[in-house]
N, C-alpha and C positions, 0 to 999 in steps of 0.2 A: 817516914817519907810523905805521908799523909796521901789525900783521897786523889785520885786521877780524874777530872773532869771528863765527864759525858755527856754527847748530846741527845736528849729523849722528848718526848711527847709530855707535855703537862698533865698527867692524869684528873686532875682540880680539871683542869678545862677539857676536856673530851668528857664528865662525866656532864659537864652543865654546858648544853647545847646552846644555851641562850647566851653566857659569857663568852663560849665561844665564835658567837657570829658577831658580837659588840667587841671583842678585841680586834676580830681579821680585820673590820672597818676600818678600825682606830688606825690598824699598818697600812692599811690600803689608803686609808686618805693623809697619814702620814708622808706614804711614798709618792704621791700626787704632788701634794703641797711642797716636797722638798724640804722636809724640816731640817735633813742634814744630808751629805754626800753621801754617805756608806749609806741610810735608808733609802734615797732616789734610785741608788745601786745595788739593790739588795737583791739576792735569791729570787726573792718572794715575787717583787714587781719586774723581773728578766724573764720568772717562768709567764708571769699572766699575760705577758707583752708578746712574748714568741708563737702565741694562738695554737697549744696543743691542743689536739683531739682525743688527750686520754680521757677518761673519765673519771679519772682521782681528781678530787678538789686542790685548789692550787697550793694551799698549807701542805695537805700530804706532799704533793709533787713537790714541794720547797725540801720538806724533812728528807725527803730520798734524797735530793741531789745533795743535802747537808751529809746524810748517811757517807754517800760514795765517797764525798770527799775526803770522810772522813779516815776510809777504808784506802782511796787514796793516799794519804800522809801517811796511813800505817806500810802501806808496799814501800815509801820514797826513806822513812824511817831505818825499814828492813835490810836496803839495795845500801843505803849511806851506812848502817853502822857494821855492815859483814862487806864494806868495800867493792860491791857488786855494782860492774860498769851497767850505765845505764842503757846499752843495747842490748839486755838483756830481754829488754821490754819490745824490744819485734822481732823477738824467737821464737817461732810458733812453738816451739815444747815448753815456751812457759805461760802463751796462751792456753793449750792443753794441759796446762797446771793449773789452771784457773779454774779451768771450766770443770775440771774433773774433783775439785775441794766445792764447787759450786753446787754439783750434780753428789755430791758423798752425804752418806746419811747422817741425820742429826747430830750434834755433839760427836761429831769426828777429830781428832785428834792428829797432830801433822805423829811422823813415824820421830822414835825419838835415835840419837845419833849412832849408840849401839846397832838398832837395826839399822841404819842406813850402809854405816861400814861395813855391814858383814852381809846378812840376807840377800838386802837388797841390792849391793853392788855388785853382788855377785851373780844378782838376777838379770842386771842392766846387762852386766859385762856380758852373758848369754849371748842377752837380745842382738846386742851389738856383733859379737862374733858371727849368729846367724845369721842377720843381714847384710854383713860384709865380706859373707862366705859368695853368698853369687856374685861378686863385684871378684873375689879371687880365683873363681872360676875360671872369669875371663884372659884372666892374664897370657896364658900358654898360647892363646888364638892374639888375644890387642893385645899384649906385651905389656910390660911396667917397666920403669926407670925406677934404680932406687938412689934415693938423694940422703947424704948423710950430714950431720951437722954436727959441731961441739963448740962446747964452753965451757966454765967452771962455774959452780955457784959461790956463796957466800963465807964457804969452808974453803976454798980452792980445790973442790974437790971434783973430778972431770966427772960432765955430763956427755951423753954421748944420744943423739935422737936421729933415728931414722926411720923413712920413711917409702913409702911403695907408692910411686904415683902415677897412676894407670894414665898411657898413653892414648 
């Protein structure tokens, strides 16, 4: 299959400070001069131009936003090759999936599919029962409609879904 391309920091250049201020020039007066579109338009000369007030140097601040994007391609990768619509992405339980793989200690590891079916769905399904237990509390007092529906799947074989929908 051969090697997967990555994007990293030149170690040759973070070690020799002096090459490294003689290249940033090189890009900076590159992207000045316009030697070509994609350099005028690059990372590099979008962050210097936008007047942050971080305090990372504008290289670093280039590599993070090269990082993110990169980390972005891998989420759009993920959502494209497991079919997953793209609303998935202003679901706050998958912004608190973010945050909570962000906030997980080192070399954390996603759960692999074994546990997901078994422990854990059946930790979810819990959660969910208990939370949707004060919603069936209420019914006896607000009442529910129950609405039913059918179809067949791909076997012809009948589905039947129903539902309780608090009035």
């Amino acid at each position: 299959m051969g090697k997967k391309p990555e994007i990293r920091r030149c170690p040759a250049i973070l070690a020799d400070r002096e090459k490294y201020m003689k290249l940033l020039k090189k890009v900076q007066n590159a992207e000045k001069t316009g030697v070509s579109k994609s350099l005028k338009n690059s990372i590099i000369s979008k962050k210097l131009n936008s007047g942050s007030s971080s305090s990372k140097k504008p290289i670093e601040q280039a590599f993070g936003l090269m990082e993110r994007h990169a980390v972005d391609l891998k989420i759009m990768r993920g959502l494209c090759a497991n079919g997953i619509p793209f609303n998935v992405l202003r679901n706050p339980q998958f912004h608190e999936m973010v945050t909570a793989i962000n906030k997980a200690p080192p070399g954390y590891k996603a759960p692999s599919s074994e546990k997901a079916r078994t422990v854990l769905l059946d930790e979810c399904a819990r959660d969910v029962e208990k939370d949707s237990s004060l919603i069936k509390d209420t019914w006896f007092t607000q009442g529910v409609s129950i609405v039913s529906d059918g179809w067949s799947n791909v076997k012809h074989e009948p589905l039947i879904n129903v539902l309780g929908e608090c009035v």
